[in-house]
C-alpha positions as YAML, in Angstrom:
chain: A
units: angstrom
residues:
- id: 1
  name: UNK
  ca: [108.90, 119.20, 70.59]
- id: 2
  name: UNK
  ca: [105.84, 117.37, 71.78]
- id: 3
  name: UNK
  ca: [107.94, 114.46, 72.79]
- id: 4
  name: UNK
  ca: [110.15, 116.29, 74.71]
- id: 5
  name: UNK
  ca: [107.50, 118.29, 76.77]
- id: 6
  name: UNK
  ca: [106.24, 114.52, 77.52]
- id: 7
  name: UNK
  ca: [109.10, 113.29, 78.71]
- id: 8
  name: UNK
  ca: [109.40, 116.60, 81.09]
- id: 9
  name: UNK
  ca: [106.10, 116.10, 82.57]
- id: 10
  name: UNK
  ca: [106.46, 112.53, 83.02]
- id: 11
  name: UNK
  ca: [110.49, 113.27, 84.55]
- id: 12
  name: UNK
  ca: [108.50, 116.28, 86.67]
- id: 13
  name: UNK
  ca: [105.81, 113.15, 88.02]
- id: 14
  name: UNK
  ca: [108.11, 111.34, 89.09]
- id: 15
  name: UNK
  ca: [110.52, 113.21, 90.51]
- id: 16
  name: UNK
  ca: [107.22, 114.66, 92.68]
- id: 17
  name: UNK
  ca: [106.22, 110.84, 93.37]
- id: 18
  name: UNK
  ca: [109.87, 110.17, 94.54]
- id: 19
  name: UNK
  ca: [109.89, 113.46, 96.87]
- id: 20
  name: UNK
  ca: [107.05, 111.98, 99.05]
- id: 21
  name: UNK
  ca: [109.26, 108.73, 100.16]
- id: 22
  name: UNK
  ca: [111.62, 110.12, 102.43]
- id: 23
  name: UNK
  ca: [114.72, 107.75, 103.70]
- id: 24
  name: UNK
  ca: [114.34, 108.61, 106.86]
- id: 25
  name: UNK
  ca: [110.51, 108.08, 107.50]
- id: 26
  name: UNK
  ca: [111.05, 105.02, 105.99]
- id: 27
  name: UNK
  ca: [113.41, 103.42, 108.31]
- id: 28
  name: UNK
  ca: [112.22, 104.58, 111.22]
- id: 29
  name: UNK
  ca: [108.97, 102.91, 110.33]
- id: 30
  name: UNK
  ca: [110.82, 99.53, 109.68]
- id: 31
  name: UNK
  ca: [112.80, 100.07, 112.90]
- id: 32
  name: UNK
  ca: [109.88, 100.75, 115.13]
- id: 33
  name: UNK
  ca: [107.76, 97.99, 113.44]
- id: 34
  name: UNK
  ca: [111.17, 95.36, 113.39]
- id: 35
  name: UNK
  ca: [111.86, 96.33, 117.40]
- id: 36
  name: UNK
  ca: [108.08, 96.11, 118.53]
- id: 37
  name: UNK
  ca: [108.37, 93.01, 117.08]
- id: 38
  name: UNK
  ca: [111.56, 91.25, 118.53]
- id: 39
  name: UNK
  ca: [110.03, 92.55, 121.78]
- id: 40
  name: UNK
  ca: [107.00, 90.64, 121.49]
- id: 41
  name: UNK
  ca: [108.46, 88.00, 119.58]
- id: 42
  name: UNK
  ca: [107.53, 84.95, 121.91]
- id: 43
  name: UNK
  ca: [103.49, 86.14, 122.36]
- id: 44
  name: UNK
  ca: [100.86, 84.65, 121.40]
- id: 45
  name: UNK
  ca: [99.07, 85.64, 118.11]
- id: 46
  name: UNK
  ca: [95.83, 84.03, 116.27]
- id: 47
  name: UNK
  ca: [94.03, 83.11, 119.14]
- id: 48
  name: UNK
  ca: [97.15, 80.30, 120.07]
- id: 49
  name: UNK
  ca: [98.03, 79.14, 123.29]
- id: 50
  name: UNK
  ca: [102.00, 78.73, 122.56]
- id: 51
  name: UNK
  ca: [103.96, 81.12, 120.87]
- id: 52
  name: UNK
  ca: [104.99, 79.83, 117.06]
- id: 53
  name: UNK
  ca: [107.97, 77.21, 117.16]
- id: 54
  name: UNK
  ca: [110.99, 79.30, 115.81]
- id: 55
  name: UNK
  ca: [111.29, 77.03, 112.64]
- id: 56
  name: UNK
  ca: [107.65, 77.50, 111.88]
- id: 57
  name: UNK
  ca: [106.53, 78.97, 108.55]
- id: 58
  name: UNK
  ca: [105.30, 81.64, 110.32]
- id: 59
  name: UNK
  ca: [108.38, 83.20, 111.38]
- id: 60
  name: UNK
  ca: [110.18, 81.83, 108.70]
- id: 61
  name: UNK
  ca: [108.03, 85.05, 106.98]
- id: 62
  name: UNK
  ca: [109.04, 87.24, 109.51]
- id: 63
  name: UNK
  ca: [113.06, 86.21, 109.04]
- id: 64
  name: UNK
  ca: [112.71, 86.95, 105.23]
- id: 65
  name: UNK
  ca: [111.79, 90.58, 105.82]
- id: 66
  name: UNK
  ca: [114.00, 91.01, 109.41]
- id: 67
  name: UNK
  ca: [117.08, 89.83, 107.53]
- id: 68
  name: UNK
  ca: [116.35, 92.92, 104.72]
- id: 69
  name: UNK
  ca: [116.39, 95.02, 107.29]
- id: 70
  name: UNK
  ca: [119.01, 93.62, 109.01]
- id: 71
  name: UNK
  ca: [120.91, 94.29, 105.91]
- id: 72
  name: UNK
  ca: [120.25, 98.36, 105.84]
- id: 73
  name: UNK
  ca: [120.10, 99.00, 109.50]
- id: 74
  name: UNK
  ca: [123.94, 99.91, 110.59]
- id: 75
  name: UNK
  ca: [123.43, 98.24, 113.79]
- id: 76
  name: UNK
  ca: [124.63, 94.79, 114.06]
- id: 77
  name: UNK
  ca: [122.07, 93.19, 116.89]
- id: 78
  name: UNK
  ca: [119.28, 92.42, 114.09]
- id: 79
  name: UNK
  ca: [121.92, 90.17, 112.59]
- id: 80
  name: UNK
  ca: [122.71, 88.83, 115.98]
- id: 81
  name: UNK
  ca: [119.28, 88.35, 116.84]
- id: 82
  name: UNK
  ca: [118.76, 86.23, 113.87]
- id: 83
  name: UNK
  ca: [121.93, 84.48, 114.42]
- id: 84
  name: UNK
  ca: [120.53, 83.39, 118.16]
- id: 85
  name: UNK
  ca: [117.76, 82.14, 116.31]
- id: 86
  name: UNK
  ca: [119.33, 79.98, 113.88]
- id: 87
  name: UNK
  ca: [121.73, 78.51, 116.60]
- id: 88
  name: UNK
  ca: [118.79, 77.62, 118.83]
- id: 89
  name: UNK
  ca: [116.68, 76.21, 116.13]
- id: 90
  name: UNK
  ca: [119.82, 74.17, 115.21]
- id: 91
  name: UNK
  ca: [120.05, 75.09, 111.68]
- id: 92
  name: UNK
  ca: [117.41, 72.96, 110.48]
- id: 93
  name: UNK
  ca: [114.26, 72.73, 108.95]
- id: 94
  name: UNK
  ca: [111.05, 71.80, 110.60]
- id: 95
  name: UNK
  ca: [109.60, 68.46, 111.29]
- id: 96
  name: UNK
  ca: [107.81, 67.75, 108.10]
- id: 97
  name: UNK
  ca: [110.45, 66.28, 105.27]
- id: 98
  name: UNK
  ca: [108.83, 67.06, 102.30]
- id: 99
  name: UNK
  ca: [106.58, 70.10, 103.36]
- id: 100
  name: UNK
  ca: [107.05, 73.66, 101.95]
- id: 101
  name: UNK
  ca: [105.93, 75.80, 105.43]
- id: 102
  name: UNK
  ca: [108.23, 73.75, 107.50]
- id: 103
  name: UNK
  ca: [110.85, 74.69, 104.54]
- id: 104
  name: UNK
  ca: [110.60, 78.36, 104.95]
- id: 105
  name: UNK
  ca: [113.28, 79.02, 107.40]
- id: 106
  name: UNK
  ca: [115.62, 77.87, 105.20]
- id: 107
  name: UNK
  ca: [115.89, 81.24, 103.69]
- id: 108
  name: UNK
  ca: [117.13, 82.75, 106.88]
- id: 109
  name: UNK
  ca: [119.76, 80.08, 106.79]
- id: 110
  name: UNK
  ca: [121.51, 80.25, 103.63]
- id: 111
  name: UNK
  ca: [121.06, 84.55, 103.98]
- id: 112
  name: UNK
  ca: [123.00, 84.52, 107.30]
- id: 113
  name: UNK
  ca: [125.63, 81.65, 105.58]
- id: 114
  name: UNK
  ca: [125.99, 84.04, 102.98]
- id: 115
  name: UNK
  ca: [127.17, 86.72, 105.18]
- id: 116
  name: UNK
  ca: [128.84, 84.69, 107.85]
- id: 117
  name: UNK
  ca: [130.37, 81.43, 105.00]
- id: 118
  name: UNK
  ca: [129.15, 78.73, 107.94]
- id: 119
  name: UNK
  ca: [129.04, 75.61, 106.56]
- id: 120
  name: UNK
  ca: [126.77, 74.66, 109.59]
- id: 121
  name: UNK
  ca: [124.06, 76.91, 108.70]
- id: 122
  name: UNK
  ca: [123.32, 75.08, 105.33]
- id: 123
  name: UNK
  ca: [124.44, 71.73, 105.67]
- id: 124
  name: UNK
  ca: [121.30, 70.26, 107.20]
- id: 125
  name: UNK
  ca: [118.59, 72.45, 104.62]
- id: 126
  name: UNK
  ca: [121.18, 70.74, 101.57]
- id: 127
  name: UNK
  ca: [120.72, 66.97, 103.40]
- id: 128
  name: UNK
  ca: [117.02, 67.35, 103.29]
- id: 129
  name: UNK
  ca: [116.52, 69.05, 99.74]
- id: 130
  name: UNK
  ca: [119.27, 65.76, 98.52]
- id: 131
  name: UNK
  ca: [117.06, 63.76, 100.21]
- id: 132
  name: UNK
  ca: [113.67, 64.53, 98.58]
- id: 133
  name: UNK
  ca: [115.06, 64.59, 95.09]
- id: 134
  name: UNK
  ca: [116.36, 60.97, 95.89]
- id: 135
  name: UNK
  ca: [112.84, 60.19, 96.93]
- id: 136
  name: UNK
  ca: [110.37, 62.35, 95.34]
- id: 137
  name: UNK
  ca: [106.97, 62.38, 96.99]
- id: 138
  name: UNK
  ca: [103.96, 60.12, 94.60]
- id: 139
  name: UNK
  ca: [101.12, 62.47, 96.26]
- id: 140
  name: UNK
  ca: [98.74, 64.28, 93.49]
- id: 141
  name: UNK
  ca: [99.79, 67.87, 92.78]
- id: 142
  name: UNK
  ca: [95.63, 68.44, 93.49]
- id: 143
  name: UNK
  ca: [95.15, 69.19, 97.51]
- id: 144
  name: UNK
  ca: [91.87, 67.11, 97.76]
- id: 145
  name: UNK
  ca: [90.60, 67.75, 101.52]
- id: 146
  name: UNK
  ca: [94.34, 68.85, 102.27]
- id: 147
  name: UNK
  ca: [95.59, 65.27, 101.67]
- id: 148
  name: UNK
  ca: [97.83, 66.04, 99.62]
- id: 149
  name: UNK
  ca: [100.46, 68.99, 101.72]
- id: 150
  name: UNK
  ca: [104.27, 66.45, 100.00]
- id: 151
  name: UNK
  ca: [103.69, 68.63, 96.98]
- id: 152
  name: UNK
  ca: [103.34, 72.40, 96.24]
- id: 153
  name: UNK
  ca: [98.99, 71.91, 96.00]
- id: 154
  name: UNK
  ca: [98.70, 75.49, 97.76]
- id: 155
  name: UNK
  ca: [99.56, 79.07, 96.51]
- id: 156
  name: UNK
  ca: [101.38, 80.31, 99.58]
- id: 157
  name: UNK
  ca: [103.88, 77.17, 99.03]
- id: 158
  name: UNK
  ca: [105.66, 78.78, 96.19]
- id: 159
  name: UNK
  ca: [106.39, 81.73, 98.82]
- id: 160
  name: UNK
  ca: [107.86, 78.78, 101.34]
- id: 161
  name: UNK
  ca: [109.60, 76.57, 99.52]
- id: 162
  name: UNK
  ca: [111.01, 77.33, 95.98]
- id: 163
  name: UNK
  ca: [113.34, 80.09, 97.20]
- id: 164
  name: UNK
  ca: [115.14, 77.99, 99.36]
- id: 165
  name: UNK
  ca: [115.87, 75.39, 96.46]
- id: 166
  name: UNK
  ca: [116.86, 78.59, 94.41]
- id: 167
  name: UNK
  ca: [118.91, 80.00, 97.04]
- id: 168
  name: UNK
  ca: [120.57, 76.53, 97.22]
- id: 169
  name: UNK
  ca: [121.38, 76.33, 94.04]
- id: 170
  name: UNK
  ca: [123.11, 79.75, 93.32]
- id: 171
  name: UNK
  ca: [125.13, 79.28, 96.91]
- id: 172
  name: UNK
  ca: [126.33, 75.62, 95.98]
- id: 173
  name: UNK
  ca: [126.15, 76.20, 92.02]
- id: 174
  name: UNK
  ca: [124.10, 72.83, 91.69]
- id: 175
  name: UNK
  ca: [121.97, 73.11, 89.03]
- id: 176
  name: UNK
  ca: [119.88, 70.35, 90.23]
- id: 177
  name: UNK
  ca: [118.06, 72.15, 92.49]
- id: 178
  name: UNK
  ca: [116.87, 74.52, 90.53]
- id: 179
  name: UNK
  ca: [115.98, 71.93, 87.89]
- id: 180
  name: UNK
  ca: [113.64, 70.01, 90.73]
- id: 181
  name: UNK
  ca: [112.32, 73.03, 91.64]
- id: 182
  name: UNK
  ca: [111.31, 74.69, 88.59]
- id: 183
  name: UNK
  ca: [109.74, 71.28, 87.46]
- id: 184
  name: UNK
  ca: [107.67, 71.38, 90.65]
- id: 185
  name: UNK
  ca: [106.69, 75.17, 90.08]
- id: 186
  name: UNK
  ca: [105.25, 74.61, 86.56]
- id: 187
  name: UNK
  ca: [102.86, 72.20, 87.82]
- id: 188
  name: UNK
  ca: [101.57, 74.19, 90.81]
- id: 189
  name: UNK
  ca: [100.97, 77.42, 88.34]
- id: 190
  name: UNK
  ca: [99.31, 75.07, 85.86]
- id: 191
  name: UNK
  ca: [97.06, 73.44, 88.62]
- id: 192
  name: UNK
  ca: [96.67, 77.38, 90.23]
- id: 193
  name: UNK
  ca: [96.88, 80.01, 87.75]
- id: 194
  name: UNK
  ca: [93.82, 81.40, 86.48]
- id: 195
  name: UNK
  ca: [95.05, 83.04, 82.89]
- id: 196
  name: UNK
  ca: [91.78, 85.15, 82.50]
- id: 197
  name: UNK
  ca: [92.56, 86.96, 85.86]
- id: 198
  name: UNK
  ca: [96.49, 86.67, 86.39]
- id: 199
  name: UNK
  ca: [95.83, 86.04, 89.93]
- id: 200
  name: UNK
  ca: [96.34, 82.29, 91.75]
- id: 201
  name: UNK
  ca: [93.46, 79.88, 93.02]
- id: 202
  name: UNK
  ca: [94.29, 79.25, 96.60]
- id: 203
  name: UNK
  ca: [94.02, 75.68, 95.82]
- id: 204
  name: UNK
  ca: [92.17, 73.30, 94.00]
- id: 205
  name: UNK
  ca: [89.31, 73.72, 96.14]
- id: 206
  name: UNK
  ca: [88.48, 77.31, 95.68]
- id: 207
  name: UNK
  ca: [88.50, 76.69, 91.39]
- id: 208
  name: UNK
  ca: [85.00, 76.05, 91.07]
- id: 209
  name: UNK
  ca: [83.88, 78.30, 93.72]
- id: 210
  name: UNK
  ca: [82.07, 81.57, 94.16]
- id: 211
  name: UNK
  ca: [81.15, 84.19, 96.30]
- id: 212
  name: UNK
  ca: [78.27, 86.91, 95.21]
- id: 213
  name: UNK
  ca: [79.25, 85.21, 91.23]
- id: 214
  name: UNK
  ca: [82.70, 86.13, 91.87]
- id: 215
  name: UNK
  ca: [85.96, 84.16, 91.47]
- id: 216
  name: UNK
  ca: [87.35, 84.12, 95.05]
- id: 217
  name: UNK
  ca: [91.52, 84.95, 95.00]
- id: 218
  name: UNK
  ca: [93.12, 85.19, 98.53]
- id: 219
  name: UNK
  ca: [94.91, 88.59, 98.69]
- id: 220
  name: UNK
  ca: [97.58, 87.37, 101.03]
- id: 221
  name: UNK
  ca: [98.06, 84.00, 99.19]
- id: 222
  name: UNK
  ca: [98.44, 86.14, 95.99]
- id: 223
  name: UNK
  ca: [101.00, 87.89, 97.97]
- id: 224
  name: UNK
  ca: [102.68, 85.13, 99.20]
- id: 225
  name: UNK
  ca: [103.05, 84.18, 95.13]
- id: 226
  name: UNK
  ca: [103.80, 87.57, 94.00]
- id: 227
  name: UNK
  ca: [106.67, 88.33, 96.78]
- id: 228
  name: UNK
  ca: [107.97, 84.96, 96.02]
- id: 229
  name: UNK
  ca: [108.76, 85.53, 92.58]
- id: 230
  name: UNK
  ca: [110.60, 88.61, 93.25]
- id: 231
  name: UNK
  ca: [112.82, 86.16, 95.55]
- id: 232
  name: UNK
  ca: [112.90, 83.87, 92.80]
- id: 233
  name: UNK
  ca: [114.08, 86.16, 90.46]
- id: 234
  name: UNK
  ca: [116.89, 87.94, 92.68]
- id: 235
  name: UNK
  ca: [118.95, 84.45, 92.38]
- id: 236
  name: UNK
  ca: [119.06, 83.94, 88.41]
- id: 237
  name: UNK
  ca: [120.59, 86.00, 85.51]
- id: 238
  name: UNK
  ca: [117.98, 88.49, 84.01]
- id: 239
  name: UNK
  ca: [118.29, 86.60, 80.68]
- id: 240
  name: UNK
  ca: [118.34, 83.23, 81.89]
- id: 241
  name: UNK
  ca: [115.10, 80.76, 81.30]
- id: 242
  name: UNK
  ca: [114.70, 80.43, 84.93]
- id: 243
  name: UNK
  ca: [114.50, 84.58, 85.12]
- id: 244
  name: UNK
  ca: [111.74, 84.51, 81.60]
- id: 245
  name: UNK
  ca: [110.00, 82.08, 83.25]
- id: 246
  name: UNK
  ca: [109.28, 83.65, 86.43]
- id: 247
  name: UNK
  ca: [109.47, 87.44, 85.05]
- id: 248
  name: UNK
  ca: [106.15, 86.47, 82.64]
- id: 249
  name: UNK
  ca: [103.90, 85.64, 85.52]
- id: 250
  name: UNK
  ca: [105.19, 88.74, 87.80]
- id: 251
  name: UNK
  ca: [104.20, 90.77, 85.07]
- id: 252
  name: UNK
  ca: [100.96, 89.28, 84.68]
- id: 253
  name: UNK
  ca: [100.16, 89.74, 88.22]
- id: 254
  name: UNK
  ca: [101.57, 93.27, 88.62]
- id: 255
  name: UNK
  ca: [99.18, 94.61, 85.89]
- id: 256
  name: UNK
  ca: [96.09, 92.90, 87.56]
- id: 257
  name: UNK
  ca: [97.09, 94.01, 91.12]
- id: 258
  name: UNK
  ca: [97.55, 98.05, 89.30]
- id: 259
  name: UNK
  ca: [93.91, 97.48, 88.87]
- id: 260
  name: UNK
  ca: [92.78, 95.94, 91.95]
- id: 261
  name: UNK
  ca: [93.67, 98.63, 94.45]
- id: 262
  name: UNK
  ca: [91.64, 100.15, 96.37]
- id: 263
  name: UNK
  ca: [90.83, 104.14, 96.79]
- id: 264
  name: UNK
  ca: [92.54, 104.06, 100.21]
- id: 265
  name: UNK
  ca: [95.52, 101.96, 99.28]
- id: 266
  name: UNK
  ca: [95.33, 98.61, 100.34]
- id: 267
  name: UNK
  ca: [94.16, 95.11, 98.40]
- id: 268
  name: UNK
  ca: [90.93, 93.86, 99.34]
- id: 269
  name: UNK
  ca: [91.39, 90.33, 101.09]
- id: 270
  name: UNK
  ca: [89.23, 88.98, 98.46]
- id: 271
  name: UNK
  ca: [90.58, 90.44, 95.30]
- id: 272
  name: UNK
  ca: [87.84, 90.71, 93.05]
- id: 273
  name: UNK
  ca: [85.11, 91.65, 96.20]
- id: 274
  name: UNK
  ca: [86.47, 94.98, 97.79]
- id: 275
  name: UNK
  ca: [82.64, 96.02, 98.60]
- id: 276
  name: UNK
  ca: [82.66, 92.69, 100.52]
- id: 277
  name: UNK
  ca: [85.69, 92.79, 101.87]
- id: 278
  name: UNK
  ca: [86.00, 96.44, 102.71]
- id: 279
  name: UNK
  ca: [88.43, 96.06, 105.84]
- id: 280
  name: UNK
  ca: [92.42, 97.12, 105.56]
- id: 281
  name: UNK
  ca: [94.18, 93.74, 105.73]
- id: 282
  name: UNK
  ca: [98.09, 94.97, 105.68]
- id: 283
  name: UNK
  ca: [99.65, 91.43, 105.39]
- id: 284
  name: UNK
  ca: [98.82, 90.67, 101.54]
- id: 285
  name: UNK
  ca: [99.26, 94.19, 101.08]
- id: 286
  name: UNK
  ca: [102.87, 94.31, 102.24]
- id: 287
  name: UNK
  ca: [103.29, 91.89, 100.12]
- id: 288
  name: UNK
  ca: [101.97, 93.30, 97.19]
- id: 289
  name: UNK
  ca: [104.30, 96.29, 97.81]
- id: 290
  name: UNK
  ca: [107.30, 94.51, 98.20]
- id: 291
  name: UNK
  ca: [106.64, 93.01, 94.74]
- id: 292
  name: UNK
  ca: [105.74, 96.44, 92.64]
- id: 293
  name: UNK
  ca: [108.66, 98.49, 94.62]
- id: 294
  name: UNK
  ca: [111.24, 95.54, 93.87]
- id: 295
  name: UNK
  ca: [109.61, 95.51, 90.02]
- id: 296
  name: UNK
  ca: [110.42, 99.50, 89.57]
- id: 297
  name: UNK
  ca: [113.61, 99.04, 91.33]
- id: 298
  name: UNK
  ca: [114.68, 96.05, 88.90]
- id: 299
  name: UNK
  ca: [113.14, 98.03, 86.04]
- id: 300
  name: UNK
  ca: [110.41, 95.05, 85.29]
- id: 301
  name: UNK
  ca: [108.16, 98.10, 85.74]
- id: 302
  name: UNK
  ca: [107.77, 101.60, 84.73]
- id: 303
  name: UNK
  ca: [107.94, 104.64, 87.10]
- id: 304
  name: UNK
  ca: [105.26, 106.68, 85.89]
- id: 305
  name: UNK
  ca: [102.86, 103.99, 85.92]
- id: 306
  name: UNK
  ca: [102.99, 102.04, 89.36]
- id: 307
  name: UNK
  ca: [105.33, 104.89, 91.88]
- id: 308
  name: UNK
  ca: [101.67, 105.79, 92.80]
- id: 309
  name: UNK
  ca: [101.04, 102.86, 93.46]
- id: 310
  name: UNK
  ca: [103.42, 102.16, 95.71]
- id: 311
  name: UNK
  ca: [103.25, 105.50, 97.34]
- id: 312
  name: UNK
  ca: [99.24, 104.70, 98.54]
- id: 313
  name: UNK
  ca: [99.96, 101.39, 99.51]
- id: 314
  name: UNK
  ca: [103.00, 102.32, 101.53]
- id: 315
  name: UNK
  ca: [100.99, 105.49, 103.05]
- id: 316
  name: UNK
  ca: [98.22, 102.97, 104.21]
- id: 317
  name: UNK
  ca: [100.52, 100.34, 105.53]
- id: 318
  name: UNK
  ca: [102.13, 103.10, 107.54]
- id: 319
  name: UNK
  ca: [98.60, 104.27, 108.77]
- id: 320
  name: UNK
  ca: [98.61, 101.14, 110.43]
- id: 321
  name: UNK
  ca: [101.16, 101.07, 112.95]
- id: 322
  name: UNK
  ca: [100.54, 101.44, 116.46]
- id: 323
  name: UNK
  ca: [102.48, 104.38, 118.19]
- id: 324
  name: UNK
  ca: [104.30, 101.42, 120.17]
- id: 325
  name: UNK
  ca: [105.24, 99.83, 116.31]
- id: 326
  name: UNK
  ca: [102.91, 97.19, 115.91]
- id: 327
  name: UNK
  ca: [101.41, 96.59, 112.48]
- id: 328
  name: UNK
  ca: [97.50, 96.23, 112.61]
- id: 329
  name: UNK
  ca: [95.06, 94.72, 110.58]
- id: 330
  name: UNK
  ca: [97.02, 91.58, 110.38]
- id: 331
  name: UNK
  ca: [94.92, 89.45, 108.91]
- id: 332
  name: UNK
  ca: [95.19, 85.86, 110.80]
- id: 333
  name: UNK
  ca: [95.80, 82.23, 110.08]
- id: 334
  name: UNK
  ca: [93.97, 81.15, 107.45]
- id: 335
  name: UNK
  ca: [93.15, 80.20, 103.81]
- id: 336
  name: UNK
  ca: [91.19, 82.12, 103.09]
- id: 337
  name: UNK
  ca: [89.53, 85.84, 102.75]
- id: 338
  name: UNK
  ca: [88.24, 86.90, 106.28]
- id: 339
  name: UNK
  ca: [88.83, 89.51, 109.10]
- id: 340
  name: UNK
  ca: [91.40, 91.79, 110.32]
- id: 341
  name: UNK
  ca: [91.52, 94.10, 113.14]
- id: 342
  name: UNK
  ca: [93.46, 97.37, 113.73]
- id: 343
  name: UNK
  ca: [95.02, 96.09, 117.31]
- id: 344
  name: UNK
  ca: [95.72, 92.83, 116.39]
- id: 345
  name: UNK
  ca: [98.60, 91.58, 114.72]
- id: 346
  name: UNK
  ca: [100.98, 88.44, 113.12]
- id: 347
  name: UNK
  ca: [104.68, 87.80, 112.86]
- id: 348
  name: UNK
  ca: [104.45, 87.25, 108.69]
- id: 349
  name: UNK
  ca: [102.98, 90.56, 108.45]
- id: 350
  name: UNK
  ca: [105.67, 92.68, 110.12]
- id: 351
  name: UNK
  ca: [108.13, 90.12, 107.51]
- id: 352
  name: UNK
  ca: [106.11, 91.21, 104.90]
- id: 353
  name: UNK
  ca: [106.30, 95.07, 106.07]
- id: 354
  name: UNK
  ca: [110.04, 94.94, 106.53]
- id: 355
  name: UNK
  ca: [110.42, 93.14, 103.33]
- id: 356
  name: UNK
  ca: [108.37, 96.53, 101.49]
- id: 357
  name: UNK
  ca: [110.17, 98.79, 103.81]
- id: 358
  name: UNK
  ca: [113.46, 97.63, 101.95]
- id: 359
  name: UNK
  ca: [112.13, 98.32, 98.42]
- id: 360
  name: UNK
  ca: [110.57, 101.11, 99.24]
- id: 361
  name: UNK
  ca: [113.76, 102.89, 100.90]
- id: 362
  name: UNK
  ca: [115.58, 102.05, 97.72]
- id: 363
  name: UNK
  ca: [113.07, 103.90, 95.48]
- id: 364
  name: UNK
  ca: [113.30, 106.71, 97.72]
- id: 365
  name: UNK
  ca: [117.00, 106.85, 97.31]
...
């Protein structure tokens, strides 16, 4: 009898939890935020005097969410839009062979090949990815004074780069790539990955250091992990080792993140230093939603526990959003924990917001 009473309260919770996300609220947020941004798509952001090249890193963010949206909008010119931009950008990676940012639009690529079955659009990202397996880079997995950029030596790199191999390898069903990949993975989470504190170093050079005796873990390079494996995961078999491998550190993560939230909803930039870091930053927090709405909606995570969750982050992200649609508190280039201002704003964080907007419209649902 007790039992069941439980279970009613809990189904009651939930059902309460679910009837605050409303479908409609939800995409019109996306939509707003997504068509702000395609509007403004070619100004200049972080203090830059030229726009982002289309095939940087930083837009290759912004494709990962637009395409999610793209996918749930019922209008066809986000998918065009997209389409434009891998036509003008050639359907190739950026300049640098073996690094992971100028890999990152690669997941735009093989997305739009797997609704349109262009050969075109993947050719060039499976010439390059053939390429580096046939000469692997020597460089130290260890950054040093960023020295070392061949390998995955940075947190955010396992956001950039291993989805594409993954990607690659369920579209051409090479294992190969995943192999390479998953062999270059291991090493950046055992270079990274602080065990105590399920949360990733930056890189190397933030392992020994402190701030007010505190461990210092990026919010939005965390995110960058934690939405990553959630990409990761989407292209292998729930019971495959690939799938293990990848679910045991999300879960890890999620836990620690549950606990790091703040009262108002968002992550602190420095994770472990919210009365230092008291400013909104919505970038790593969008990120951080994306991951804990994809866990409940993938069952990795229960309801009860982390739908509140979700709900206050989502609420606060929302909070942030001009009238005109642009996502504030953006926090800008860097490595690091830092500032973030309500009127300005980056092109990863409105890929980040879409990418929670999609999760979050499929919990509501």
């Amino acid at each position: 009898m007790r039992k069941t009473i439980l279970v009613c309260i809990i189904t009651l919770l939930s059902g309460g939890a679910f009837s605050q996300l409303k479908p409609e609220e939800i995409s019109g947020y996306m939509r707003r935020v997504a068509d702000w941004q395609i509007d403004h798509f070619r100004d200049t952001y972080s203090g830059r005097d030229k726009p982002h090249h289309i095939r940087d890193w930083t837009n290759g963010a912004l494709y990962v969410g637009m395409i999610k949206w793209a996918a749930m909008a019922n209008d066809d010119k986000y998918y065009q839009w997209l389409y434009r931009i891998g036509e003008e950008g050639e359907w190739d990676l950026h300049w640098r062979k073996y690094m992971a940012d100028d890999h990152a639009v690669g997941q735009m690529y093989l997305e739009l090949y797997r609704k349109y079955q262009e050969p075109k659009m993947i050719s060039k990202t499976r010439e390059r990815y053939d390429w580096i397996m046939e000469n692997p880079s020597q460089q130290p997995i260890e950054m040093g004074n960023y020295d070392h950029l061949e390998r995955w030596t940075w947190c955010d790199a396992l956001f950039m780069g291993p989805p594409v191999w993954a990607k690659l390898a369920s579209i051409t069903g090479q294992k190969k790539y995943s192999q390479w990949m998953l062999k270059e993975y291991k090493a950046t989470v055992d270079h990274l990955f602080d065990e105590k504190e399920s949360l990733f170093f930056r890189d190397n050079t933030f392992i020994d250091k402190r701030e007010h005796d505190r461990k210092i873990f990026w919010s939005r390079g965390n995110g960058w992990v934690f939405a990553g494996l959630t990409l990761l995961m989407d292209e292998y078999k729930p019971g495959s080792k690939e799938y293990k491998y990848f679910k045991n550190i999300y879960l890890k993560m999620a836990r620690k993140l549950k606990e790091l939230q703040t009262p108002q909803g968002h992550w602190s930039m420095s994770l472990l230093a919210q009365d230092v870091y008291p400013t909104p930053e919505t970038s790593g927090t969008s990120f951080f939603t994306f991951g804990l709405a994809w866990g409940i909606n993938n069952g990795l995570l229960k309801k009860d526990e982390y739908m509140p969750v979700v709900i206050k982050a989502w609420s606060a992200l929302c909070s942030h959003i001009t009238q005109e649609g642009m996502l504030g508190y953006v926090q800008p280039i860097g490595a690091a924990p830092g500032k973030a201002w309500p009127d300005k704003t980056e092109v990863y964080g409105t890929g980040a917001f879409l990418a929670a907007g999609s999760e979050v419209y499929k919990l509501s649902n």
